[in-house]
VEXZATOR-269785 format. One record per residue (C-alpha): x negated, y, z negated; residue number from 1; residue in one letter. Coordinates in nm, 3 decimals. Example, Ala and Ser with C-alpha at 12.3 -4.5 7.8 and 13.67 -1.06 7.14 Angstrom:
<pt c1="-1.230" c2="-0.450" c3="-0.780" n="1" res="A"/>
<pt c1="-1.367" c2="-0.106" c3="-0.714" n="2" res="S"/>
//
This chain:
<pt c1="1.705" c2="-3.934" c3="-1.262" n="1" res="X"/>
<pt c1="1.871" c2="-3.942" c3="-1.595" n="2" res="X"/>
<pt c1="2.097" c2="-3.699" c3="-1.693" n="3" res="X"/>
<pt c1="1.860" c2="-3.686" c3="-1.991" n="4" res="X"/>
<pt c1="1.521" c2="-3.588" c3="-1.781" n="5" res="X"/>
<pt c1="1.794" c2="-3.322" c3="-1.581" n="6" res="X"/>
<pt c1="1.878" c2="-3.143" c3="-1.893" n="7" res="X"/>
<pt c1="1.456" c2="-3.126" c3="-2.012" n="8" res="X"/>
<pt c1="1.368" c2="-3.024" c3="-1.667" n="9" res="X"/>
<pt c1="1.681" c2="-2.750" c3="-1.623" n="10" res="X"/>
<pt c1="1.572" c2="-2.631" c3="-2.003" n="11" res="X"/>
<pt c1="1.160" c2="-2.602" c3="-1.888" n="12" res="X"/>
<pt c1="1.266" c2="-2.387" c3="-1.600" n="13" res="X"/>
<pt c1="1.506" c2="-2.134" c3="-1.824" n="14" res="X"/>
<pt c1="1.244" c2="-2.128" c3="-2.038" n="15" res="X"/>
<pt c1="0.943" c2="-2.098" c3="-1.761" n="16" res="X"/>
<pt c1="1.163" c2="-1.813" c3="-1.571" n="17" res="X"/>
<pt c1="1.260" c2="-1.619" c3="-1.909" n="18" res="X"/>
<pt c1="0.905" c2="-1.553" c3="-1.994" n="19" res="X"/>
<pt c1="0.840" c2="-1.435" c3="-1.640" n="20" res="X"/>
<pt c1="1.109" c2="-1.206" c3="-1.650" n="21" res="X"/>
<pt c1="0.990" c2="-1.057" c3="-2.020" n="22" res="X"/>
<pt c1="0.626" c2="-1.073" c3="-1.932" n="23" res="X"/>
<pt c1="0.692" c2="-0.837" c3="-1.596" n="24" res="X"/>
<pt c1="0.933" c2="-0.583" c3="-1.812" n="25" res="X"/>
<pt c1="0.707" c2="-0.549" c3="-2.081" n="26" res="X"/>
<pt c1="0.435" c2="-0.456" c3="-1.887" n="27" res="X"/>
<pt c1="0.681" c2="-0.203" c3="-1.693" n="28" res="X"/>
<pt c1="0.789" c2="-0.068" c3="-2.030" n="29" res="X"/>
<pt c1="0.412" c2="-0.051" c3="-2.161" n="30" res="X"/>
<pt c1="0.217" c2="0.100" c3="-1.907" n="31" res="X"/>
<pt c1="0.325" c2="0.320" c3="-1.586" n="32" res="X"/>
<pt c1="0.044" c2="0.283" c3="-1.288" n="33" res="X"/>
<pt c1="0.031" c2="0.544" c3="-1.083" n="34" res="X"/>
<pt c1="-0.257" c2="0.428" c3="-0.858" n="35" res="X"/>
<pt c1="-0.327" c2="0.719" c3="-0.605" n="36" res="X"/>
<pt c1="-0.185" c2="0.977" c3="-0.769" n="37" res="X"/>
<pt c1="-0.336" c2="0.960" c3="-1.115" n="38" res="X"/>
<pt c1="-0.604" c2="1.179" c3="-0.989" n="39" res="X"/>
<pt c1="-0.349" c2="1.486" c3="-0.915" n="40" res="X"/>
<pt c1="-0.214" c2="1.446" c3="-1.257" n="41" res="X"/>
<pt c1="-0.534" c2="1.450" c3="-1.448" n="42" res="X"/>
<pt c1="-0.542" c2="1.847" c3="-1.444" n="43" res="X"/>
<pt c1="-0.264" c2="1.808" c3="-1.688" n="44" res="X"/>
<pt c1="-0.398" c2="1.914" c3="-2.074" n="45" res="X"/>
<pt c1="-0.070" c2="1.836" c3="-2.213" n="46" res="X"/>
<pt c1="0.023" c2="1.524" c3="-2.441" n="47" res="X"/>
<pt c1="0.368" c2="1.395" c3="-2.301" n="48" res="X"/>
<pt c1="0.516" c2="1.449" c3="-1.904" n="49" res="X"/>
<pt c1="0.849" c2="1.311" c3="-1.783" n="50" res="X"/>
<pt c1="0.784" c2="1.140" c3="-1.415" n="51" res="X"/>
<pt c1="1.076" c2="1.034" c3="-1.216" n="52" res="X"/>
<pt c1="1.029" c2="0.781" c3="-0.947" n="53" res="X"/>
<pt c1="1.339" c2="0.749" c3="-0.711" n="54" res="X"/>
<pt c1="1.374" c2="0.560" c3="-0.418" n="55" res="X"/>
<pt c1="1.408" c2="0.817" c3="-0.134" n="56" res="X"/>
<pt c1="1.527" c2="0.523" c3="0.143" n="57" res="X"/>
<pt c1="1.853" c2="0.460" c3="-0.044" n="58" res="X"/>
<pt c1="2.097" c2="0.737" c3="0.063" n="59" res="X"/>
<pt c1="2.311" c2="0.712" c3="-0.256" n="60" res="X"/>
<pt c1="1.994" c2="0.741" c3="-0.478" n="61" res="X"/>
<pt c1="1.937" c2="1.106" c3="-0.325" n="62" res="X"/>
<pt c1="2.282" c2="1.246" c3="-0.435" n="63" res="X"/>
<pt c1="2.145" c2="1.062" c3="-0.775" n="64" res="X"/>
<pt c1="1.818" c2="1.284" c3="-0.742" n="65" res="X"/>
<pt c1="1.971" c2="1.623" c3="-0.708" n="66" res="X"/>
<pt c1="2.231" c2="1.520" c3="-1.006" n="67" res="X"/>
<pt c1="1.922" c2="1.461" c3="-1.220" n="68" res="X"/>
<pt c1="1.700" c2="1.731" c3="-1.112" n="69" res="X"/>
<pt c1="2.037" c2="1.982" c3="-1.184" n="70" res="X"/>
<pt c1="2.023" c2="1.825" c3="-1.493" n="71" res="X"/>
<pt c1="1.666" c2="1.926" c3="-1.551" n="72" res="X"/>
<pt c1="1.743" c2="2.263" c3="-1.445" n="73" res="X"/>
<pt c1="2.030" c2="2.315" c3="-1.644" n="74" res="X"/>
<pt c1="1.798" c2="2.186" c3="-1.955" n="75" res="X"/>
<pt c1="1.483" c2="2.315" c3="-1.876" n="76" res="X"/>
<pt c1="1.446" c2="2.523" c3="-2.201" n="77" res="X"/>
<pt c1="1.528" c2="2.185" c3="-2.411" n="78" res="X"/>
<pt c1="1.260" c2="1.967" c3="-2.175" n="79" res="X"/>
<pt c1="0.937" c2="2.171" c3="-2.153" n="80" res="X"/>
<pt c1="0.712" c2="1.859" c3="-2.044" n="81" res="X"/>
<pt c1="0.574" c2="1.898" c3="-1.681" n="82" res="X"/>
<pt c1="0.768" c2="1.700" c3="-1.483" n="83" res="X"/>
<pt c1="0.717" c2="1.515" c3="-1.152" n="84" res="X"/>
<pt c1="0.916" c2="1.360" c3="-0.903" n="85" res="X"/>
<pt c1="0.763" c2="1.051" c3="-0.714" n="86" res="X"/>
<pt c1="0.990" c2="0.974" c3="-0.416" n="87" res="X"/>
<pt c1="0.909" c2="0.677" c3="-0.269" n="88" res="X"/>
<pt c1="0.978" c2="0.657" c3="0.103" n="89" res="X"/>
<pt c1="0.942" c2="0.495" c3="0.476" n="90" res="X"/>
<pt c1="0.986" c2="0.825" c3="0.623" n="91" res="X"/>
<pt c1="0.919" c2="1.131" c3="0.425" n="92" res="X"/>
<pt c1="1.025" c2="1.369" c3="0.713" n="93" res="X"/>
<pt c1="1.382" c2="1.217" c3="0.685" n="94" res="X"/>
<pt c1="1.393" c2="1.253" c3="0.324" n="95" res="X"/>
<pt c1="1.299" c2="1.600" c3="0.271" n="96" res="X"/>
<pt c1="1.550" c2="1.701" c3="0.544" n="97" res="X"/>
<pt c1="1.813" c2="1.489" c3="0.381" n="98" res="X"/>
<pt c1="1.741" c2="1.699" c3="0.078" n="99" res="X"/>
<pt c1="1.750" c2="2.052" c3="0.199" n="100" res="X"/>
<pt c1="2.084" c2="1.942" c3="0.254" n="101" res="X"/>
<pt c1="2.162" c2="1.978" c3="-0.074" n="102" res="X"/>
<pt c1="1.994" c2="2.351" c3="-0.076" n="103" res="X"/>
<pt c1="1.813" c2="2.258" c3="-0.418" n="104" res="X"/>
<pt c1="1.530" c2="2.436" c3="-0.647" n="105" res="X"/>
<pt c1="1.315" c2="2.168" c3="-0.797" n="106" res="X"/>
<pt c1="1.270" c2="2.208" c3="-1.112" n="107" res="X"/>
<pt c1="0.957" c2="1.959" c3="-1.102" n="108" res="X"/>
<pt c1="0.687" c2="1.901" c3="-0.867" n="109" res="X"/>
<pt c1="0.718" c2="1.651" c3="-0.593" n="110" res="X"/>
<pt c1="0.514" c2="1.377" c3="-0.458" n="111" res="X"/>
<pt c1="0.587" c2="1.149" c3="-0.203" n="112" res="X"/>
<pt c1="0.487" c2="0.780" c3="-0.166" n="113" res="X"/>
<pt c1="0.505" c2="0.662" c3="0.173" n="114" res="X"/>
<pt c1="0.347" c2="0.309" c3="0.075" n="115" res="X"/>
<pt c1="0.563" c2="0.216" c3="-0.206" n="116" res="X"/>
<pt c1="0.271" c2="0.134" c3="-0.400" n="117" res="X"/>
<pt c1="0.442" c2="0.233" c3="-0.694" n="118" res="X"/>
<pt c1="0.745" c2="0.053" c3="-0.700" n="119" res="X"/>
<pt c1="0.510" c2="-0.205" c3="-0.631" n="120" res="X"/>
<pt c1="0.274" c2="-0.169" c3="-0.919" n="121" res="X"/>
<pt c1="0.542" c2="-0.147" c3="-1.128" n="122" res="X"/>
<pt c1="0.817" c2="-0.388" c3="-0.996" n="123" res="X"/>
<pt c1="1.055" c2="-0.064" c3="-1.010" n="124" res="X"/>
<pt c1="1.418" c2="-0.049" c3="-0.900" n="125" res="X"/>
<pt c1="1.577" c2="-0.358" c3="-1.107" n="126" res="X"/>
<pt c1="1.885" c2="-0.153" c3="-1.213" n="127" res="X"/>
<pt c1="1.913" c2="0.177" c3="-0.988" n="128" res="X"/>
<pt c1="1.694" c2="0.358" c3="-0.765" n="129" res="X"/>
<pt c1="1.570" c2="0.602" c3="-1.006" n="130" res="X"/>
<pt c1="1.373" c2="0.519" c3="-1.280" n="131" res="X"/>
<pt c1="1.267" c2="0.825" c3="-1.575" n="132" res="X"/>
<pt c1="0.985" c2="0.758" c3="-1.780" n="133" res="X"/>
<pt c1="0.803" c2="1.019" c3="-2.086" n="134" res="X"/>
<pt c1="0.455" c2="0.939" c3="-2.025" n="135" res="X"/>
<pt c1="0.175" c2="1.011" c3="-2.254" n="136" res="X"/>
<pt c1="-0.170" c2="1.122" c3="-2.147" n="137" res="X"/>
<pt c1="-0.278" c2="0.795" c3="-2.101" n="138" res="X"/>
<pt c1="-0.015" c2="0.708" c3="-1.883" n="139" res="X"/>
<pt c1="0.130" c2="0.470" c3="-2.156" n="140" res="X"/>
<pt c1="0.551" c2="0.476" c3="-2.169" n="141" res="X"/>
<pt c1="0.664" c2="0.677" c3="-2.472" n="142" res="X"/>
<pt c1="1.057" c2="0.667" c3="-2.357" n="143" res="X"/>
<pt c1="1.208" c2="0.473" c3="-2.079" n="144" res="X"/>
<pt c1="1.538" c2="0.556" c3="-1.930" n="145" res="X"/>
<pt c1="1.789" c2="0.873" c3="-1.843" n="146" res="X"/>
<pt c1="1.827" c2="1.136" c3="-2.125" n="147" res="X"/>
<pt c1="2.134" c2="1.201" c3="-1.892" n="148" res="X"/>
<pt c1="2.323" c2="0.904" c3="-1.872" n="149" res="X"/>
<pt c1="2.231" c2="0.764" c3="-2.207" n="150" res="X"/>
<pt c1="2.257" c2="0.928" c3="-2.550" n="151" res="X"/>
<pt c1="2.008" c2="0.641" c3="-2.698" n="152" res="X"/>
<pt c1="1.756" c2="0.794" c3="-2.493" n="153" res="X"/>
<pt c1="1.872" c2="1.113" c3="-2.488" n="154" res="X"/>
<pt c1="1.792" c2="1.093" c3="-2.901" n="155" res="X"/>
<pt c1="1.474" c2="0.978" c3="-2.894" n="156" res="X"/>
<pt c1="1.383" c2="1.264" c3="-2.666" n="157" res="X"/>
<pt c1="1.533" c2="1.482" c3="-2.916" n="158" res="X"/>
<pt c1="1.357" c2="1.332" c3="-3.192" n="159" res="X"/>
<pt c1="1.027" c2="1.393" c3="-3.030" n="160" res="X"/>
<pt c1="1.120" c2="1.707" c3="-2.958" n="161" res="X"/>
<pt c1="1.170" c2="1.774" c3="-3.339" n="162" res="X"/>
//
């Protein structure tokens, strides 16, 4: 081959695997599917809720967890959306042990996904094992990201709050 045909071909697949990559994150930024569980949200009359889906196998990302839900608790009176906790896990016995370690109130409810049907629905977990998303009624992604670790997001929350 030509060094001219290996510089087209290596150019076709940065372009073929960049609009992979975009097409998968927009539709994770669009749209959360929550398959199974849709049905015990649907009681829900309000307009926005925050869901948190965390990855309940990965030791670190429970210490993560009870940061965030302290967070939650210590801001409860700013967030007032319902929020949910979707733990997604092998062994859910394990993780909720693991967690009364930490002697914690939840200041959401909590669901756990033994399946990891959402992580799979939503090709979760590209950048930490927690993911916090401000859903609207029809599940569609109104904010995506940690009010807590990120004052962009953290704004836009307030700003909707306004």
């Amino acid at each position: 081959m030509s060094f001219k045909k290996i510089k087209r071909y290596f150019v076709f697949c940065c372009i073929v695997i960049f609009f992979c990559c975009n097409s998968k994150s927009n539709k994770q930024l669009q749209h959360l599917e929550l398959g199974k569980l849709r049905c015990q949200l649907e009681n829900d009359s309000v307009n926005y809720r925050i869901v948190c889906i965390i990855d309940g196998g990965c030791s670190l990302c429970i210490g993560d967890f009870v940061e965030l839900n302290m967070n939650f608790l210590e801001q409860k009176d700013k967030y007032k959306f319902p929020l949910y906790y979707l733990v997604m896990t092998g062994d859910s016995v394990i993780f909720k042990s693991n967690l009364m370690k930490f002697d914690q109130e939840l200041c959401g409810k909590l669901f756990v996904d033994t399946t990891y049907s959402l992580m799979q629905a939503n090709q979760l977990f590209k950048e930490s094992g927690i993911e916090v998303f401000l859903i609207n009624k029809e599940d569609q992604i109104v904010i995506s990201g940690n009010p807590f670790e990120n004052t962009k997001v953290c704004h836009q929350y307030d700003d909707l709050l306004k």
